[in-house]
C-alpha positions in Angstrom: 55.9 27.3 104.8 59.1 28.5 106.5 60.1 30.1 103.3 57.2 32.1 102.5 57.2 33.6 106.2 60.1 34.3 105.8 59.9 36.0 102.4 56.3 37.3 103.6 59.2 39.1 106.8 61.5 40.3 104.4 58.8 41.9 102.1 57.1 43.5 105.5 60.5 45.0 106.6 60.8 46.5 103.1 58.2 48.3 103.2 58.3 49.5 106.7 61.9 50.7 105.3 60.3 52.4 102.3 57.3 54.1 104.4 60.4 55.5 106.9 62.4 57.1 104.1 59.8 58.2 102.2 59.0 61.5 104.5 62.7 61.7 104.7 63.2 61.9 101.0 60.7 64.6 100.5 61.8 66.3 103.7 65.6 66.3 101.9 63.9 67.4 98.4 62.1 70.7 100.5 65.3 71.4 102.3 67.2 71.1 98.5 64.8 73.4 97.0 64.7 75.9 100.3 68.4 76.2 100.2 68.3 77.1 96.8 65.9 80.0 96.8 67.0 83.1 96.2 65.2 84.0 99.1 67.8 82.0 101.3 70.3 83.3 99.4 69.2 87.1 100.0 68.6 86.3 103.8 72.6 84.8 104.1 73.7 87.9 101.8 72.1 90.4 103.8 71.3 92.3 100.3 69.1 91.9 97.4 70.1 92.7 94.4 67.4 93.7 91.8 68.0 94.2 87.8 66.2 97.6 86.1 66.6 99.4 83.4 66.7 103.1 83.5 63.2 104.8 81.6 60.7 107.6 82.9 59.3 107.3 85.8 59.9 103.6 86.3 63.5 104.0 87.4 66.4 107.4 86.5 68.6 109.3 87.5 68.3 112.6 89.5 70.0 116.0 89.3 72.6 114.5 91.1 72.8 111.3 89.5 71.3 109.5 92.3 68.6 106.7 91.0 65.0 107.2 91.5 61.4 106.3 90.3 58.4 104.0 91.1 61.2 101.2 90.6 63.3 102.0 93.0 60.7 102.9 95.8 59.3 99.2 95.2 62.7 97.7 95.4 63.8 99.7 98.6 60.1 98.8 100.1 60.6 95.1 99.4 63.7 95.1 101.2 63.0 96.9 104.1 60.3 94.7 104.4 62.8 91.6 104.3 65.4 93.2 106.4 67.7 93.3 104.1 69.9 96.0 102.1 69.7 96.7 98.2 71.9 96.9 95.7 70.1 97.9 92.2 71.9 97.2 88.7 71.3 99.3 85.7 71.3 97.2 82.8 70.3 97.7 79.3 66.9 96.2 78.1 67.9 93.2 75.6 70.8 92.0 78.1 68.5 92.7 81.6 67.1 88.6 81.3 70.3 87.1 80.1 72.0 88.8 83.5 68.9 87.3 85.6 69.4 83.6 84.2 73.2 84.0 84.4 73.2 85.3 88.5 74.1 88.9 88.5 70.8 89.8 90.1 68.2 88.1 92.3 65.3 89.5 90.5 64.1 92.0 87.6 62.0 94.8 89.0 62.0 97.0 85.9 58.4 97.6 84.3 58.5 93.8 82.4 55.3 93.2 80.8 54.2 89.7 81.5 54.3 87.5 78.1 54.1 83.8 77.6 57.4 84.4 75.5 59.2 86.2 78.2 57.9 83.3 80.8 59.8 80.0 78.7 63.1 81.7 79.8 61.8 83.4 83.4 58.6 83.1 86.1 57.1 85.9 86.8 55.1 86.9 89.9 51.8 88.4 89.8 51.3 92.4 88.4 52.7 94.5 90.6 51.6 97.2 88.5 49.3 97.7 85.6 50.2 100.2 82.1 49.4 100.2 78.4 51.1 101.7 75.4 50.0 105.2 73.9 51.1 106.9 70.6 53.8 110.1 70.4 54.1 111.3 67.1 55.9 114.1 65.7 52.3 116.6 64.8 53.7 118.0 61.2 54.7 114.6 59.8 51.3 113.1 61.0 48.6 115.6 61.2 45.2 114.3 59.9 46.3 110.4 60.3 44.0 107.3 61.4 45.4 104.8 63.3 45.2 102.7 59.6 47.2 105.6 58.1 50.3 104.3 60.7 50.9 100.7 59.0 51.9 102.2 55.7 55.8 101.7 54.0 55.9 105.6 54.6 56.1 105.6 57.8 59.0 105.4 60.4 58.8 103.9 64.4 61.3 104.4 66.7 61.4 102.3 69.8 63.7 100.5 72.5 65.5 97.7 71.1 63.8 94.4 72.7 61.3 96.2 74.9 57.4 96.1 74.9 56.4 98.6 72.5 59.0 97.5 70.1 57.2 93.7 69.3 53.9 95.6 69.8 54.8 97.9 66.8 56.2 95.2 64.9 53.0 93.3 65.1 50.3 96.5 64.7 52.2 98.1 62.2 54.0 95.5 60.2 54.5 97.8 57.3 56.1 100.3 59.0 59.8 101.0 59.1 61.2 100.2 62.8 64.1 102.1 64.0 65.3 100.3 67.2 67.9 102.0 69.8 69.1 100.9 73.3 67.0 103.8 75.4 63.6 105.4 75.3 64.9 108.8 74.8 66.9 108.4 72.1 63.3 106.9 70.4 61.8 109.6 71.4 64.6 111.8 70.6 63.9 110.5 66.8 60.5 111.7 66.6 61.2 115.0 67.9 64.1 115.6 65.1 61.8 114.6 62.5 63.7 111.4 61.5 60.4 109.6 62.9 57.5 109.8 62.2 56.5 108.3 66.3 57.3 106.0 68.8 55.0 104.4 71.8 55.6 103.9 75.4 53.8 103.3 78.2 52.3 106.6 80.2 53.0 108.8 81.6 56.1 108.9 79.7 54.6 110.1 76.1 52.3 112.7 77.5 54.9 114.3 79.7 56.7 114.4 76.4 53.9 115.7 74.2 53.5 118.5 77.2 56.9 119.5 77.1 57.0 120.1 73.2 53.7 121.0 72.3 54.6 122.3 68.9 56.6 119.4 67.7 54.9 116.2 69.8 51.3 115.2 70.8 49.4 111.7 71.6 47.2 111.3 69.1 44.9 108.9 70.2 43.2 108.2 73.9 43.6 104.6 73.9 46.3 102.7 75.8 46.8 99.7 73.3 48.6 96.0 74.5 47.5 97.3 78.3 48.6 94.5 80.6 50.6 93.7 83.7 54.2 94.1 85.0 55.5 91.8 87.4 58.9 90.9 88.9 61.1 88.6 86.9 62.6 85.5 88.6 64.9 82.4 87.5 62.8 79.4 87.1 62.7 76.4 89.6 62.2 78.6 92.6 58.7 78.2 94.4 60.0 79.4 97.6 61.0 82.8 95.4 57.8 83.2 93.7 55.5 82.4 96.8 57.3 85.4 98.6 57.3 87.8 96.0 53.4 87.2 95.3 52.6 87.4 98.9 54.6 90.8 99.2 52.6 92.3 96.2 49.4 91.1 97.6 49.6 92.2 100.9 50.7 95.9 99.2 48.3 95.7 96.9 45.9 95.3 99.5 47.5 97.7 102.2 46.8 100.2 98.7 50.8 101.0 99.0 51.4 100.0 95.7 48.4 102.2 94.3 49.8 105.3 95.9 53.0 104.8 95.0 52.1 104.5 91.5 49.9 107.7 91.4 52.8 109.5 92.7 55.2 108.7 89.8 52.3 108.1 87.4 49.6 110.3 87.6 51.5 113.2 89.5 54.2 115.7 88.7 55.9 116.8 92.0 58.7 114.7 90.8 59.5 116.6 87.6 62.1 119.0 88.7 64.6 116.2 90.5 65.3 115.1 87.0 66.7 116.9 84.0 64.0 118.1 81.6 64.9 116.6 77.7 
């Protein structure tokens, strides 16, 4: 009888032991994961640094070679808001989520359409903005064409290596020839020297195009095809991270900040003449 009191003590004082570390265990676990954030880490820095890659209107460079676009007003906005600085690194497209995983930014804010693909290597928060993909084509090499007449062998598409329109083409058009360079203006470029037959972007980019060379470029077709959402880019394992960033976008979406500062770079043209005309 002495024995199994004394067992029935031990196993008592066990479990007393296991319901005392248990709050302190997940306690240490929250304090692991907060310490990791890049949100800590953006706090102690004083800075955050955000990843973009420079295309109309999202985010480019001004007469004076000073960056600007709907990018860098979000980026600047967010940080303000945190009480931080900002640091923003230009980085070409197929390297911009290799440079996010590896540290060299806190986050991508750079037009990133959200794909399950994309999301195995990064999270991303909710759309911060919202875009679809129209047609430029050079008039004289298509005139008369169907949207069928675009997935034939004789025809050439020119698009940024790794970005959106790229695999959209790729998958529309499979018969097509695919030309793939490291900017949207040298895709454009392509089309408007004939070696192209057309590329695709998201607007406003190939209307303002199409309006500045009306005898060599037009958008054929009013549809925006593979519309979705952009949303910030993040390394995994960071809840603290995305909880922030979603409830920034929220609360902009909802203050309508977001909205007007899309229709500025978007659906307006004030902007035009701070940045070279190609």
């Amino acid at each position: 009888m002495h024995l199994v009191r004394k067992l029935l003590a031990v196993a008592l004082t066990a479990v007393v032991a296991l319901c005392v570390s248990l709050p302190a265990t997940a306690q240490s676990t929250s304090q692991t994961l907060g310490s990791e954030s890049v949100i800590e880490t953006i706090k102690k820095r004083g800075v955050i640094k955000i990843g973009l890659s420079l295309f109309v209107p999202w985010s480019m460079r001004d007469l004076n070679g000073d960056l600007i676009g709907y990018e860098l007003d979000v980026g600047r906005k967010l940080a303000k808001d945190m009480g931080v600085e900002v640091e923003f690194i230009p980085t070409s497209w197929d390297g911009i989520i290799p440079a996010l995983v590896s540290g060299t930014f806190d986050v991508i804010i750079s037009g990133m359409t959200v794909t399950p693909q994309r999301n195995l290597t990064v999270n991303f928060t909710q759309p911060y903005a919202f875009s679809g993909l129209t047609i430029l084509a050079n008039t004289a090499m298509t005139g008369g064409y169907s949207l069928d007449d675009y997935n034939s062998e004789d025809v050439t598409f020119a698009a940024r290596r790794g970005a959106t329109p790229a695999v959209y083409i790729a998958n529309k058009f499979p018969k097509a020839t695919l030309l793939l360079f490291d900017e949207d203006g040298a895709a454009t470029q392509e089309v408007l020297n004939g070696n192209a037959h057309a590329t695709m972007a998201t607007e406003p980019g190939p209307s303002n195009d199409a309006r500045r060379n009306p005898e060599t470029l037009n958008v054929p077709f009013d549809v925006a095809f593979d519309a979705g959402g952009e949303g910030f880019a993040l390394r995994k394992s960071d809840p603290d991270g995305l909880a922030y960033f979603n409830s920034w976008i929220a609360r902009h979406h909802h203050t309508g900040w977001l909205k007007t500062t899309h229709d500025y770079w978007f659906r307006g043209h004030a902007w035009a003449d701070l940045v070279e005309q190609k």
